[in-house]
PLY file of the C-alpha trace (Angstrom):
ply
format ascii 1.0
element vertex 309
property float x
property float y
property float z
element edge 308
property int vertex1
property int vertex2
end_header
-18.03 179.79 -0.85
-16.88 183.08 -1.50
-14.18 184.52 -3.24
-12.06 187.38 -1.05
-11.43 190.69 -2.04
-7.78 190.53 -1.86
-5.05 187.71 -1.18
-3.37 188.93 1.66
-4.52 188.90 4.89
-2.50 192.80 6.35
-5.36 193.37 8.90
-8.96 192.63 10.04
-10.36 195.25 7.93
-8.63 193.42 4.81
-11.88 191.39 5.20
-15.70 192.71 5.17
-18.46 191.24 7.58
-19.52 188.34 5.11
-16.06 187.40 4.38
-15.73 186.93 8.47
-19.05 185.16 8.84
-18.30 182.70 6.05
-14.93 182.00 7.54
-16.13 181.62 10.92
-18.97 178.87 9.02
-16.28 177.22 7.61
-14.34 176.83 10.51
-17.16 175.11 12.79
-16.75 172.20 9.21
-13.27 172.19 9.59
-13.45 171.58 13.08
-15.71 168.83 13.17
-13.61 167.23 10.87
-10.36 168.06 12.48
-11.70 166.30 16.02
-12.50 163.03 14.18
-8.90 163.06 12.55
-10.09 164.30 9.04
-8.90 165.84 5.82
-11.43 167.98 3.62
-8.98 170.12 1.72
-6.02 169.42 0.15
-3.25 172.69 -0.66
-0.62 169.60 -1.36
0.72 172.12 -4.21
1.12 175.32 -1.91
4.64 175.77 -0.03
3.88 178.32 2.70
6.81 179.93 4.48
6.57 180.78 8.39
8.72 184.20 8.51
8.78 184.79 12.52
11.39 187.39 12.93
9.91 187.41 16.63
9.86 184.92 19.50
6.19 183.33 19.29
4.97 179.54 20.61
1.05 179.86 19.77
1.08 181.30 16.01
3.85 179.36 14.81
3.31 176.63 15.84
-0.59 176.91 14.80
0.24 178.30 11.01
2.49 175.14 10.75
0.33 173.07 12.20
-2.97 174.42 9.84
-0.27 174.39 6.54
0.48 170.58 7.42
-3.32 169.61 8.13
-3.71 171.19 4.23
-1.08 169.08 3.01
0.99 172.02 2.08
4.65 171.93 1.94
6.02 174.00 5.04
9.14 176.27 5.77
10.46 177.32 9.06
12.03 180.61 8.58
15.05 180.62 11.38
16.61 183.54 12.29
19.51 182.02 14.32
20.45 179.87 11.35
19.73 181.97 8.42
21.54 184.75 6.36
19.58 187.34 8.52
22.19 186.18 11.12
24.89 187.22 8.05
23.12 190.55 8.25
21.07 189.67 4.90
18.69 192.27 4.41
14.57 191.37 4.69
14.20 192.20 0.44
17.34 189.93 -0.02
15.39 187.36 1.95
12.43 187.69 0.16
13.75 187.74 -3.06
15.36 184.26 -2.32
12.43 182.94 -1.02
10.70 183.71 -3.82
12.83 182.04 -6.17
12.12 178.69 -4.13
8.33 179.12 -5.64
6.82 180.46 -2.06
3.01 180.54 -2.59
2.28 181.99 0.85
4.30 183.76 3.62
3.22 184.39 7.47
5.04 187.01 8.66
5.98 187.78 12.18
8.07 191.08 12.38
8.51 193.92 14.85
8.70 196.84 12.29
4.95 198.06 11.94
4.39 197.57 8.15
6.49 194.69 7.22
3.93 192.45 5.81
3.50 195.43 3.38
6.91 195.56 2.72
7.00 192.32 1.88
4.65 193.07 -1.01
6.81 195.07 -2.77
9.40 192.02 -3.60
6.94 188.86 -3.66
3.53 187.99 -5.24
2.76 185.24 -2.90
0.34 185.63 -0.10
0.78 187.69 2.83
-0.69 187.22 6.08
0.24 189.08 8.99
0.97 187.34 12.30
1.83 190.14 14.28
3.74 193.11 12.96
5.13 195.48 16.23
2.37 197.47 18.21
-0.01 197.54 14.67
-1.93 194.32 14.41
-2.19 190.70 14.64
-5.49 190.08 12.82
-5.31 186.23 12.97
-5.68 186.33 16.37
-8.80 188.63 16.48
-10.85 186.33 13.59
-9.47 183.36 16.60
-10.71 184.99 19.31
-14.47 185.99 17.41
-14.54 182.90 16.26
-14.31 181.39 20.03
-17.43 184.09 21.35
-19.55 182.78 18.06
-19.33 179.44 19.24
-20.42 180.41 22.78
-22.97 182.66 21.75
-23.77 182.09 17.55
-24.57 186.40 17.91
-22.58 189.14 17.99
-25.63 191.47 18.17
-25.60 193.10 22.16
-23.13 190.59 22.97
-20.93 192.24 25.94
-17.66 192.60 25.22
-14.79 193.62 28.15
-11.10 193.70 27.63
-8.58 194.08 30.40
-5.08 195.22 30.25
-2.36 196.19 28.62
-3.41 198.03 25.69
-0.22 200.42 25.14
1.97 197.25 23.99
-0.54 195.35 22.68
-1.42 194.65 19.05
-4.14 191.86 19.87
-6.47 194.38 20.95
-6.04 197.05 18.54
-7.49 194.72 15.91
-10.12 192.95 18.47
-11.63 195.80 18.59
-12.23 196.69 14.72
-13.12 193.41 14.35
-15.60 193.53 17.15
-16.93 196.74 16.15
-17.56 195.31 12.68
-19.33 191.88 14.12
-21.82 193.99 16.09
-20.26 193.37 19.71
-20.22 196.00 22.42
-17.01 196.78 23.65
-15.85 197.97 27.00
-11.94 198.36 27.64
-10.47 198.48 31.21
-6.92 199.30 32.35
-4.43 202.01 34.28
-4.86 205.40 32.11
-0.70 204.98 31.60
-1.50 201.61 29.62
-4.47 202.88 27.40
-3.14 205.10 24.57
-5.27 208.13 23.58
-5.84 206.28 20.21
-7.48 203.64 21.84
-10.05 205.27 23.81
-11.13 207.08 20.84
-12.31 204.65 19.32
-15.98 203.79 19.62
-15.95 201.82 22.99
-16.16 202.90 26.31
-13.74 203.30 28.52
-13.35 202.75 32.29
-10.10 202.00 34.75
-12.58 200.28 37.00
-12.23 196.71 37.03
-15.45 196.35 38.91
-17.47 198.12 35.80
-15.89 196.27 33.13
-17.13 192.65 34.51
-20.43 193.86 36.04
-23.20 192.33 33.34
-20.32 191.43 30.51
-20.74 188.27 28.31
-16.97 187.85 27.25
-14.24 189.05 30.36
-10.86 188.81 28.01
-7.35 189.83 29.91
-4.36 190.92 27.85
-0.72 189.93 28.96
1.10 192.41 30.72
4.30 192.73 28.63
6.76 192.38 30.88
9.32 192.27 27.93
8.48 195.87 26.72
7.33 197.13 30.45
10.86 199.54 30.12
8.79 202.87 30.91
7.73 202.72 34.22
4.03 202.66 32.82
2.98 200.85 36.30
4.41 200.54 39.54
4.57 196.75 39.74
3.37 193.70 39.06
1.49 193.37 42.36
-0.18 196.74 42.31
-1.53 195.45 39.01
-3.28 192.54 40.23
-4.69 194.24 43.08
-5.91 196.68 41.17
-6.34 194.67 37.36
-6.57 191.45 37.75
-9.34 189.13 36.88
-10.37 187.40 39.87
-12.96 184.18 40.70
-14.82 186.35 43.02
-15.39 189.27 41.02
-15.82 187.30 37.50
-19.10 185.00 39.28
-20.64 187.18 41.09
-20.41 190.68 38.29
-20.13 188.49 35.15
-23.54 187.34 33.17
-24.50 183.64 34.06
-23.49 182.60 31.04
-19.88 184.83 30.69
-16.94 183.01 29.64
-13.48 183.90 30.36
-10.29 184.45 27.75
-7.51 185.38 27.12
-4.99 185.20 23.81
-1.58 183.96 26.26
0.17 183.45 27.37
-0.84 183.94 30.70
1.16 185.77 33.51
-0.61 183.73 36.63
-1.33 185.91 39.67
-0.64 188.82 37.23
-3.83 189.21 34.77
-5.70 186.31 35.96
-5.86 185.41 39.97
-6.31 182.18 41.47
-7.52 179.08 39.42
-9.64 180.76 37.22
-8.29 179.80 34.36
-8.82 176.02 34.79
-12.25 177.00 35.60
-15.13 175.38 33.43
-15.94 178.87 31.81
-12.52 179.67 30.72
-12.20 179.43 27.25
-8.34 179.68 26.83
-7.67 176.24 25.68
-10.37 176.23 22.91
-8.63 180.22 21.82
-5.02 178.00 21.20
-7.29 174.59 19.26
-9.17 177.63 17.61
-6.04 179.36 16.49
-5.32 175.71 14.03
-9.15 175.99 12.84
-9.41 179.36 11.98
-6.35 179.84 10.52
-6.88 176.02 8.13
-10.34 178.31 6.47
-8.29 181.52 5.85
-4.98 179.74 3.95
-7.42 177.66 2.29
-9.78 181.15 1.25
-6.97 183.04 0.45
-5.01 179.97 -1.49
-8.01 178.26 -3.00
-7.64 174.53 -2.71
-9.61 171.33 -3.48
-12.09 169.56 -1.52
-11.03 165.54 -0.64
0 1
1 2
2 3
3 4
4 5
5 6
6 7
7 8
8 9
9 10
10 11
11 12
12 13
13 14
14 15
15 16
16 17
17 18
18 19
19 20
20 21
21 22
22 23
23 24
24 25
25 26
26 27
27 28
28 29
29 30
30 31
31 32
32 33
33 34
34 35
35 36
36 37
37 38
38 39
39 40
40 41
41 42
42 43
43 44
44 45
45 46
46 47
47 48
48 49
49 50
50 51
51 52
52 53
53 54
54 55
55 56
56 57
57 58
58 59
59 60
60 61
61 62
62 63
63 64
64 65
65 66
66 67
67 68
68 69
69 70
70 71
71 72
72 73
73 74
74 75
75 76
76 77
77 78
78 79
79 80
80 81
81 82
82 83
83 84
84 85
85 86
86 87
87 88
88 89
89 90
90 91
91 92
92 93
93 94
94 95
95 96
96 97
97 98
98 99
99 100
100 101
101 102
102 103
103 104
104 105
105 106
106 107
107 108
108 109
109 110
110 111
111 112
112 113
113 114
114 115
115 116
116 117
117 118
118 119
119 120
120 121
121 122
122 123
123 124
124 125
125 126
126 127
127 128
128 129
129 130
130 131
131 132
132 133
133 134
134 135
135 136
136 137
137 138
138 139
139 140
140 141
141 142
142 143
143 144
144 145
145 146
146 147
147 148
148 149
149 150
150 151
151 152
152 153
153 154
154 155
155 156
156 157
157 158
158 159
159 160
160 161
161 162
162 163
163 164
164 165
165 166
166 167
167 168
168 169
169 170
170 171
171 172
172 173
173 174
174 175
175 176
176 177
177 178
178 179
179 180
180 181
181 182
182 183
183 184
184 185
185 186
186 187
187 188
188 189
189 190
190 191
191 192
192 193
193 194
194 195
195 196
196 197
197 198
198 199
199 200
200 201
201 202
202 203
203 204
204 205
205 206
206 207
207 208
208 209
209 210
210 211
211 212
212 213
213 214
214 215
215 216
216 217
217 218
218 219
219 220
220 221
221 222
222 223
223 224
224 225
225 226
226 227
227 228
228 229
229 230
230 231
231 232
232 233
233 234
234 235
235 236
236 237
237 238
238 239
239 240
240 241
241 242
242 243
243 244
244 245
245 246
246 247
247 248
248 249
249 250
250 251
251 252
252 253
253 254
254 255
255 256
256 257
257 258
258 259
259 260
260 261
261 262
262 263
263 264
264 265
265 266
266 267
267 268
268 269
269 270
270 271
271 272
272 273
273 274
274 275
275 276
276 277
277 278
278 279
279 280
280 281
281 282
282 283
283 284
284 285
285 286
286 287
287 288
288 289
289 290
290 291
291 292
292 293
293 294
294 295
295 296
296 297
297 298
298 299
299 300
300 301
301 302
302 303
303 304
304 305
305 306
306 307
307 308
């Protein structure tokens, strides 16, 4: 067991590649024992605090559902009902909160930098669950953690990521993390939805869909954000998929015999993904959302301590 280097949890490269390895470890116990209906920690003396400023199904509802398997006491942090709806200020919040004894805090926001912020006013833990356009770490170390159990090696492993990479913050820390692990990673979309930043970053590039899947281990779509899709950055959703999106036909006959398919959700059918593939037997989406409770149970539990049962 190791001890991390620091107790929040801001981004991927918080953690170093032993840190990652030993959580990833820890998660295949955890999950083992989570299938058969099993406790082997205990945080019964932790209160944790879900702070979701944003609309989110997956990550809320798998932080609460990791904080309960740790018997820790959970808070649901809602907007509509809370002083923020009084115009309370986010250091007001805090300040409250941590008056109530809050030992950790998993913060949704859509100001880059507010898991930082929240630093400033509170000594509990900090994880970030997705702050703006910068980084949503916990889903990265989720979506590694679902390619180790495919393929127990980063090392060569063919990574290729298709999408919307202008709004997204999933793949901004994918690919640090990926880079760290070992994994090589190609990224495909229009040249409108693929910052500059991005494809200088040491990966290669291609708007070819064709290319990306040919000989790839991992095919992973992104979801087009319709919610944010305000700039005209594509012409619609149709041309995308004709042009983008991940189809049966290309996926088994390009792909590596062994490829899986992901994506982190939720999905926009007939937009990123075509068809049925992703009820097919090599889609991994399902295990990403069971993953999402396991991986996040072995980072609370690193960066709270806790006892074994």
């Amino acid at each position: 067991m190791f001890a991390m280097r620091a107790k929040d949890l801001y981004d991927v490269n918080d953690l170093c590649h032993e840190e990652v390895m030993e959580i990833f470890e820890e998660s295949k116990e955890i999950k083992k024992a989570y299938l058969r209906g099993e406790k082997i920690f205990s945080l019964s003396d932790k209160t944790g605090c879900n702070l979701f400023v944003e609309p989110s199904t997956r990550t809320k509802n798998s932080f609460e559902l990791a904080e309960k398997y740790l018997s820790m006491n959970v808070l649901n942090f809602n907007t509509s009902s809370s002083a923020f709806s009084k115009k309370e200020t986010l250091k007001d919040t805090i300040l409250t909160m941590k008056s109530m004894k809050i030992d950790l805090f998993v913060v949704r926001h859509k100001e880059p930098g507010t898991p930082v912020f929240i630093r400033k006013y509170s000594d509990a833990s900090i994880i970030n669950a997705g702050d703006g356009l910068h980084a949503h770490p916990t889903q990265a170390i989720l979506d590694a953690f679902t390619m180790y159990e495919n393929f127990n090696s980063f090392k060569g492993l063919k990574v290729s990521i298709i999408g919307d990479f202008y709004h997204s913050r999933v793949v901004r820390s994918n690919i640090k993390l990926l880079n760290m692990l070992g994994a090589d990673v190609t990224i495909c979309s229009p040249t409108t939805l693929s910052p500059r930043e991005i494809r200088t970053l040491p990966i290669k590039y291609t708007y070819d869909l064709k290319e990306a899947i040919k000989n790839a281990d991992v095919v992973m779509g992104l979801r087009m954000q319709l919610e944010r899709q305000s700039q005209g950055l594509f012409p619609s959703l149709k041309e995308y998929n004709k042009y983008f999106g991940i189809k049966e036909e290309l996926f088994e006959t390009l792909a590596n015999k062994n490829a899986i398919l992901m994506h982190p959700g939720p999905i926009n059918r007939g937009v990123e993904l075509s068809g049925d593939i992703a009820d097919k037997p090599y889609s991994k989406i399902l295990d990403q959302v069971q993953n999402g409770v396991i991986t996040r149970i072995a980072l609370i539990k690193h960066l709270l301590g806790g006892d074994s049962l």
